[in-house]
VOZA-601309 format. One record per residue (C-alpha): residue in one letter; residue number from 0; x, y, z. Coordinates in steps of 0.1 Angstrom, whole numbers, padded with zeros to 4 digits. Example, Ala and Ser with C-alpha at 12.3 -4.5 7.8 and 13.67 -1.06 7.14 Angstrom:
<nodes>
+-------+------+-------+-------+-------+
| lotor | nudo |  east | north |    up |
+-------+------+-------+-------+-------+
|     A |    0 |  0123 | -0045 |  0078 |
|     S |    1 |  0137 | -0011 |  0071 |
+-------+------+-------+-------+-------+
</nodes>
This chain:
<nodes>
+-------+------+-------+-------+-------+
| lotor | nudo |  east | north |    up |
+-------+------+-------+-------+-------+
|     X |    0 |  1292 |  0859 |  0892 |
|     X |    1 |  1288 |  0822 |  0878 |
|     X |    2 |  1250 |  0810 |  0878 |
|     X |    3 |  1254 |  0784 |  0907 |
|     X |    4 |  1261 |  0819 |  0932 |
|     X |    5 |  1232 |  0838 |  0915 |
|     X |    6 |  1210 |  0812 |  0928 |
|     X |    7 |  1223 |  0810 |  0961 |
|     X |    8 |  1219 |  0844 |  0965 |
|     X |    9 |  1184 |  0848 |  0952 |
|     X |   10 |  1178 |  0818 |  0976 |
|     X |   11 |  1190 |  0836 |  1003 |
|     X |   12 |  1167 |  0867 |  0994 |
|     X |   13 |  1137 |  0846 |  0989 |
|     X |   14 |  1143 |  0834 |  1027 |
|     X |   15 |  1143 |  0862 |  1041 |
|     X |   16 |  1118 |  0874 |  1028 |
|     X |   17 |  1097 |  0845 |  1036 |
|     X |   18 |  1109 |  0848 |  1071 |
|     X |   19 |  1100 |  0885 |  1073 |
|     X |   20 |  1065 |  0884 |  1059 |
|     X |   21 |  1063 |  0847 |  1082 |
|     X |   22 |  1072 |  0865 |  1115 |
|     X |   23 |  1052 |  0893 |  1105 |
|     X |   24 |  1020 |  0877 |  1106 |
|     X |   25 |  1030 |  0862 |  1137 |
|     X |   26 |  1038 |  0892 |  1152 |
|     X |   27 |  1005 |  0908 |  1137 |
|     X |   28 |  0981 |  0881 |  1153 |
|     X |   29 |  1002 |  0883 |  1188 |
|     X |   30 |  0993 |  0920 |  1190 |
|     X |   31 |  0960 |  0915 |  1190 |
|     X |   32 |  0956 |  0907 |  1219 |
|     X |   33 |  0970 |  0933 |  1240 |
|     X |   34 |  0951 |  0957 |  1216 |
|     X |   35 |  0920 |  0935 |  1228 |
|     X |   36 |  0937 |  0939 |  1263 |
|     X |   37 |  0939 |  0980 |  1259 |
|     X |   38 |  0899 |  0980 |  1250 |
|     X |   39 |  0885 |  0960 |  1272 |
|     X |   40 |  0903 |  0980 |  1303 |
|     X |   41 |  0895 |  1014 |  1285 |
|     X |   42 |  0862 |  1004 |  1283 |
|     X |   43 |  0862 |  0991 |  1319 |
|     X |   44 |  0879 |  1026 |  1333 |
|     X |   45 |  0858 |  1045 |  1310 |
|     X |   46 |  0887 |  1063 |  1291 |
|     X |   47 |  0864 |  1078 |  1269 |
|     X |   48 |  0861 |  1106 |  1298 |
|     X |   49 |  0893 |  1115 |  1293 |
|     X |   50 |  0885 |  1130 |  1259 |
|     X |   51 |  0851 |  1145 |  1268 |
|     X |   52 |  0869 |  1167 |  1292 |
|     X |   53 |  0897 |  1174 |  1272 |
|     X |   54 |  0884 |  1173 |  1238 |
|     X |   55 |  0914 |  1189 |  1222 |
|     X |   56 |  0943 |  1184 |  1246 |
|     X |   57 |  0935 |  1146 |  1250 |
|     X |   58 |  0939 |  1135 |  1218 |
|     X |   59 |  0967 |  1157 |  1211 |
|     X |   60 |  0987 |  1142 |  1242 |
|     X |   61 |  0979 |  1108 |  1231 |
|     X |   62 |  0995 |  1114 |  1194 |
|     X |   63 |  1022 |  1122 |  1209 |
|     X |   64 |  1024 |  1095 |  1231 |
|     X |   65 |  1018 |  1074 |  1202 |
|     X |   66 |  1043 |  1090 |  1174 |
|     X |   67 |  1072 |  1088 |  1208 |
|     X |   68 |  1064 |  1054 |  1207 |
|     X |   69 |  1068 |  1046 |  1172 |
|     X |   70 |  1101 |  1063 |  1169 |
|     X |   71 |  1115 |  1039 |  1201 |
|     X |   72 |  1102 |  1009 |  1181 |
|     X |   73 |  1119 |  1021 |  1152 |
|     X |   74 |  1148 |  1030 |  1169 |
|     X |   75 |  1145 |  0992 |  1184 |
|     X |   76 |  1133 |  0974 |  1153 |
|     X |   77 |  1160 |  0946 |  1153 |
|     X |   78 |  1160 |  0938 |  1189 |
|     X |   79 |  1136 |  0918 |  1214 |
|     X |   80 |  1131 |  0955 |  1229 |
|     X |   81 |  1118 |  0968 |  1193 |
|     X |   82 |  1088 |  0937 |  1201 |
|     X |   83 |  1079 |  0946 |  1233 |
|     X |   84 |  1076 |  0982 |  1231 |
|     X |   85 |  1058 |  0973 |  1198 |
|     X |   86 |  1030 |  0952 |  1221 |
|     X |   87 |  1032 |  0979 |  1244 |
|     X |   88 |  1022 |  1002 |  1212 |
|     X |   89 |  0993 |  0980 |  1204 |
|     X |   90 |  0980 |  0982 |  1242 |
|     X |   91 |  0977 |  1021 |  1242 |
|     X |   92 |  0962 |  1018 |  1207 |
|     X |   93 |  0936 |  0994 |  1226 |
|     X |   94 |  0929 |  1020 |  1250 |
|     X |   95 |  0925 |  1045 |  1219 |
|     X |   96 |  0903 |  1022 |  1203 |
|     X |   97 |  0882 |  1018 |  1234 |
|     X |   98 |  0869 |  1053 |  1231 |
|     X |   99 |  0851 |  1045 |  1194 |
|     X |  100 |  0842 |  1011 |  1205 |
|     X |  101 |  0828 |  1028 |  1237 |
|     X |  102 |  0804 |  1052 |  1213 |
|     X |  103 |  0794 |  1022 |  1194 |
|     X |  104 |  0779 |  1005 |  1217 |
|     X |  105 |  0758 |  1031 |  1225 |
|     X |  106 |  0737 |  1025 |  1193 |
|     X |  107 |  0708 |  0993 |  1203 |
|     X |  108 |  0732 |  0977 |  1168 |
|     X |  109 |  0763 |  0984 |  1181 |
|     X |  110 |  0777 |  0950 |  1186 |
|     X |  111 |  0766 |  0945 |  1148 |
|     X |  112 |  0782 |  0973 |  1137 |
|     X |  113 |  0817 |  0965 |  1153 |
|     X |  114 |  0815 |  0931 |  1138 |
|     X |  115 |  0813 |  0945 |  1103 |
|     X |  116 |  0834 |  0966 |  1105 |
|     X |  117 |  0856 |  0938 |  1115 |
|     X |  118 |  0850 |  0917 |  1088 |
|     X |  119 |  0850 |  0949 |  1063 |
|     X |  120 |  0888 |  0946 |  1078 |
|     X |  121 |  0894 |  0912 |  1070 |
|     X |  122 |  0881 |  0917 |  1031 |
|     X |  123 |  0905 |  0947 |  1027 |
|     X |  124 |  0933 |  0923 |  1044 |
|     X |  125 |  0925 |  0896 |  1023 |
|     X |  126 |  0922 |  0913 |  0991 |
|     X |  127 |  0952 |  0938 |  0993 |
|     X |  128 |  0975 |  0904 |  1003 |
|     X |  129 |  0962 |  0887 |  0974 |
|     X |  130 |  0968 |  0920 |  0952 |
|     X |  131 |  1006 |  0927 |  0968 |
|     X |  132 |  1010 |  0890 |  0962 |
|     X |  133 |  0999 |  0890 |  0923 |
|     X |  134 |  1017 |  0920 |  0912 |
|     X |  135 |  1047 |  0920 |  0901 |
|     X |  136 |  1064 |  0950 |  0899 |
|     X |  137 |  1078 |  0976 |  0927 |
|     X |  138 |  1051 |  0994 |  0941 |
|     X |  139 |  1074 |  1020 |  0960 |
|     X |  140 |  1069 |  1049 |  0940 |
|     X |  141 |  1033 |  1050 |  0957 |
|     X |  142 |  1050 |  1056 |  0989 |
|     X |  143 |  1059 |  1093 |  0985 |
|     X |  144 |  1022 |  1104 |  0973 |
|     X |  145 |  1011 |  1082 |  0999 |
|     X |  146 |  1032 |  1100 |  1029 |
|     X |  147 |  1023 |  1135 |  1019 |
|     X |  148 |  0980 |  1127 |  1017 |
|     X |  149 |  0986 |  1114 |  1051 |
|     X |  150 |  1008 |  1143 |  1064 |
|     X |  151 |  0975 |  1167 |  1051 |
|     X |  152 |  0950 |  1138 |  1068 |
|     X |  153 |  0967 |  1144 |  1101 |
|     X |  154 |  0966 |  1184 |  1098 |
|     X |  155 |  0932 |  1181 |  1083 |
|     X |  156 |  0921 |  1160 |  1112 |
|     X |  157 |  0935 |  1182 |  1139 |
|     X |  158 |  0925 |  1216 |  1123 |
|     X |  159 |  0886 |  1196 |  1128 |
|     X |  160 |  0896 |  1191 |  1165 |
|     X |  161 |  0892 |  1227 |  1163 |
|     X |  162 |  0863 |  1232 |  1140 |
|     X |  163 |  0844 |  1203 |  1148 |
|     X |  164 |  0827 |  1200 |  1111 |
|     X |  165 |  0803 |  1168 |  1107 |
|     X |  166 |  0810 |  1171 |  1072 |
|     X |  167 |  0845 |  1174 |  1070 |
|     X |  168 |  0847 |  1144 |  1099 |
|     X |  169 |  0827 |  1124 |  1070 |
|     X |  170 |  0853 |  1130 |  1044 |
|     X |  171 |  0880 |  1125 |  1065 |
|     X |  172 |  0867 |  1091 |  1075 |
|     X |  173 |  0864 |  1083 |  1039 |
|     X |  174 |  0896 |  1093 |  1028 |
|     X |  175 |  0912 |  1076 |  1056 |
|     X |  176 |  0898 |  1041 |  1049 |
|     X |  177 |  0911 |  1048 |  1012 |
|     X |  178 |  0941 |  1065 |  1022 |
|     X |  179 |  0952 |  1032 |  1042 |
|     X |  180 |  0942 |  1003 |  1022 |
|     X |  181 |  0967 |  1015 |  0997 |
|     X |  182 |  0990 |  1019 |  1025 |
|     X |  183 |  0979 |  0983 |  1031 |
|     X |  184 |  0988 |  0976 |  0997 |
|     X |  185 |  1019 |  0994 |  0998 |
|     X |  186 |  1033 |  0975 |  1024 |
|     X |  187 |  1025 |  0942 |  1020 |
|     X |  188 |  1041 |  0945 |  0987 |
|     X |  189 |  1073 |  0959 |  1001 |
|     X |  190 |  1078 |  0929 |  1027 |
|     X |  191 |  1069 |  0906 |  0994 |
|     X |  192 |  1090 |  0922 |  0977 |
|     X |  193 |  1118 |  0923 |  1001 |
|     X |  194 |  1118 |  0964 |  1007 |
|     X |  195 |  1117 |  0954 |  1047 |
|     X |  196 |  1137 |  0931 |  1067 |
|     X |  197 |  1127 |  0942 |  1102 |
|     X |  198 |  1093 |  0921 |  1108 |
|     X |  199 |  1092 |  0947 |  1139 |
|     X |  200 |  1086 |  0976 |  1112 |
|     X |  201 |  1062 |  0955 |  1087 |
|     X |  202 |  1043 |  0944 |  1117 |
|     X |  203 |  1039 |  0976 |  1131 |
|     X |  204 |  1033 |  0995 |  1093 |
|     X |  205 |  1008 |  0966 |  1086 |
|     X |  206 |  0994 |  0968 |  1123 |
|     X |  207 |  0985 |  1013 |  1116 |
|     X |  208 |  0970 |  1003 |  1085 |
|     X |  209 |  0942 |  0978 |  1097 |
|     X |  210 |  0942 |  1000 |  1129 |
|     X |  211 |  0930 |  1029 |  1109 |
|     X |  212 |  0908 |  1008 |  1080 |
|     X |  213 |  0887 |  0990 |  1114 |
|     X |  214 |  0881 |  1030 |  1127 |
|     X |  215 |  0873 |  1042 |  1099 |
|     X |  216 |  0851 |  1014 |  1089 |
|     X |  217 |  0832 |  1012 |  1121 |
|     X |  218 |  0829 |  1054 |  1124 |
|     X |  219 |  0814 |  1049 |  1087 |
|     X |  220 |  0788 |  1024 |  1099 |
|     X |  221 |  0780 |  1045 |  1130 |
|     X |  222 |  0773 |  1070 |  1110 |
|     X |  223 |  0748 |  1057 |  1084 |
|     X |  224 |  0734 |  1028 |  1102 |
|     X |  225 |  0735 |  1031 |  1141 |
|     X |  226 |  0706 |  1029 |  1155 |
|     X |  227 |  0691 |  1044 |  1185 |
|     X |  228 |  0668 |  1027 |  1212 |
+-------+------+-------+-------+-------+
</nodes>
């Protein structure tokens, strides 16, 4: 291959992955709002009582409605269906989200709290972008360690469905905020790097990562500075 087609095909790379990463923020911003959407109507239709009588099954049924979901985007990743069951996703993630956002604001500080833990999000954005963005090398040896801490999160987190262990919630929380802001890492990196070409997949990776930073953020704040009337 003479030099002039080496360029045009690291040209051609570098495009594309300057498209992906492009529409990928695009996408990310545009799902904010039916997230937004989801926990304002949760909020409204108190869907927080869903999990108060069901403490167990609830959440259960809505992982699985959740993890069905992410396989039909998957499934749909290069298509304008793969985006709007992807919005779709982010709207039943709202209504998710309205159940912690609904305990918040039970604490006299819980409008504080939520923005903190909003803008805690935005640091960790900002400084795993610039991170992904400075290194050079291929980070995707960190996704195999990564994939099996959060297979024992998720079994550690439903075995405390059972248990109900403040404790173990507390470490969970904290291991989940670290546990995804190297996923955050991880996957910013791999669009950079050109490792994805679906900006439906790096939206919705990138999307579950800042999802589960903001919980675990705002959970963390509830715990050591809510305050009560």
């Amino acid at each position: 291959m003479d030099s002039n087609a080496l360029n045009t095909s690291t040209l051609g790379r570098s495009q594309v992955r300057n498209k992906v990463l492009r529409n990928t923020y695009n996408l990310l911003a545009l799902s904010m709002l039916p997230t937004a959407a989801g926990a304002w109507i949760g909020m409204k239709m108190h869907f927080a009582g869903m999990f108060a009588g069901s403490p167990i099954m609830g959440p259960l049924l809505m992982l699985g409605v959740m993890i069905g979901l992410m396989f039909a985007i998957q499934r749909q990743r290069n298509s304008s269906l793969g985006v709007a069951l992807l919005l779709g996703f982010t709207f039943v993630m709202g209504l998710m989200l309205s159940v912690t956002l609904e305990r918040t604001l039970r604490f006299s500080n819980g409008g504080t709290l939520i923005a903190m833990a909003a803008g805690g999000t935005a640091i960790i954005f900002f400084g795993m972008s610039t991170l992904a963005a400075t290194i050079k090398r291929d980070l995707s040896g960190m996704g195999q360690f990564l994939f099996v801490g959060t297979l024992l999160l998720i079994a550690a987190s439903i075995a405390n469905l059972f248990f109900q262990l403040p404790m173990l919630h507390l470490a969970l929380t904290v291991i989940t905020c670290g546990l995804f802001s190297a996923w955050l890492l991880f996957d910013l990196n791999r669009i950079i790097n050109g490792g994805e070409t679906s900006y439906v997949s790096a939206t919705l990776a990138v999307y579950l990562d800042l999802y589960n930073i903001f919980v675990s953020l705002l959970q963390l704040l509830s715990i050591f500075g809510g305050e009560r009337d």
